[in-house]
C-alpha positions as CSV (number, residue, x, y, z in Angstrom):
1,X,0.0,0.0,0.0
2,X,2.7,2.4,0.8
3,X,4.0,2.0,-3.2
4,X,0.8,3.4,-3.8
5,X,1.4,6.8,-2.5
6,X,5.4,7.0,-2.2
7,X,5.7,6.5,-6.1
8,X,4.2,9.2,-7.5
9,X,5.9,11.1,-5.0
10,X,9.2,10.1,-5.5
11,X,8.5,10.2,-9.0
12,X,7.6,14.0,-8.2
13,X,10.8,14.9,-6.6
14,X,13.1,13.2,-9.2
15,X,11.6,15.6,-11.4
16,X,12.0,18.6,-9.4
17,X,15.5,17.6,-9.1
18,X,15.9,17.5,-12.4
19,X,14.5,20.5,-13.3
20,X,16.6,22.1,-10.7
21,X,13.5,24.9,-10.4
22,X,12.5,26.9,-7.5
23,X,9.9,28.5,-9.5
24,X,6.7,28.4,-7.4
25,X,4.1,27.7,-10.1
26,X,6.6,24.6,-11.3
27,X,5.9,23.2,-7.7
28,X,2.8,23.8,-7.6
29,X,2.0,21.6,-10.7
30,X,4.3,18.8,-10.0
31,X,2.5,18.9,-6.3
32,X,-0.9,18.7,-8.1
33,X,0.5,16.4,-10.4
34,X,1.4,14.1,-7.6
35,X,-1.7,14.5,-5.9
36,X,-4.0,13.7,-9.3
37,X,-1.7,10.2,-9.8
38,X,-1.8,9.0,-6.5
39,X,-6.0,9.6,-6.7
40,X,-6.1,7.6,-9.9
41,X,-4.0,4.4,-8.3
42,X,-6.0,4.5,-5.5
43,X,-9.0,4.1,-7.8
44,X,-7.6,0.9,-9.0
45,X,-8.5,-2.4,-8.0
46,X,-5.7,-3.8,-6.3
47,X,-5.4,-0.3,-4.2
48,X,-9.0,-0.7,-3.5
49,X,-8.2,-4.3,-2.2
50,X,-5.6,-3.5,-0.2
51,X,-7.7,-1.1,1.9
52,X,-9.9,-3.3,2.6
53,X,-7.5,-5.7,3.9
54,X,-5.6,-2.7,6.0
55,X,-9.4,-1.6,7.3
56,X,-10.1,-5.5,8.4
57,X,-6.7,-5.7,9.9
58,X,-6.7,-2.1,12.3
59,X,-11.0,-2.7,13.0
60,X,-11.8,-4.5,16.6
């Protein structure tokens, strides 16, 4: 589950590296970027199974 929402951000950060930008609108997109892909693989059905399981696991 954690690959789910450290990818896109790693992915993020490689790209600001990169770019070697401090511009603030470049951040900002890469941020919403990052957001927008980790929404869209938690939509998936493996991600959506994987809840589930981590829900069952931490409920009494």
């Amino acid at each position: 589950m954690r690959t789910v929402i450290t990818v896109p951000a790693g992915i993020a950060l490689a790209l600001l590296q990169v770019l070697e930008t401090d511009e603030p609108w470049l951040l900002a997109t890469v941020t919403a970027a990052c957001v927008g892909l980790t929404a869209l693989l938690l939509r998936t059905r493996s991600a959506r199974v994987a809840l589930q399981a981590l829900r069952r696991r931490f409920t009494p």
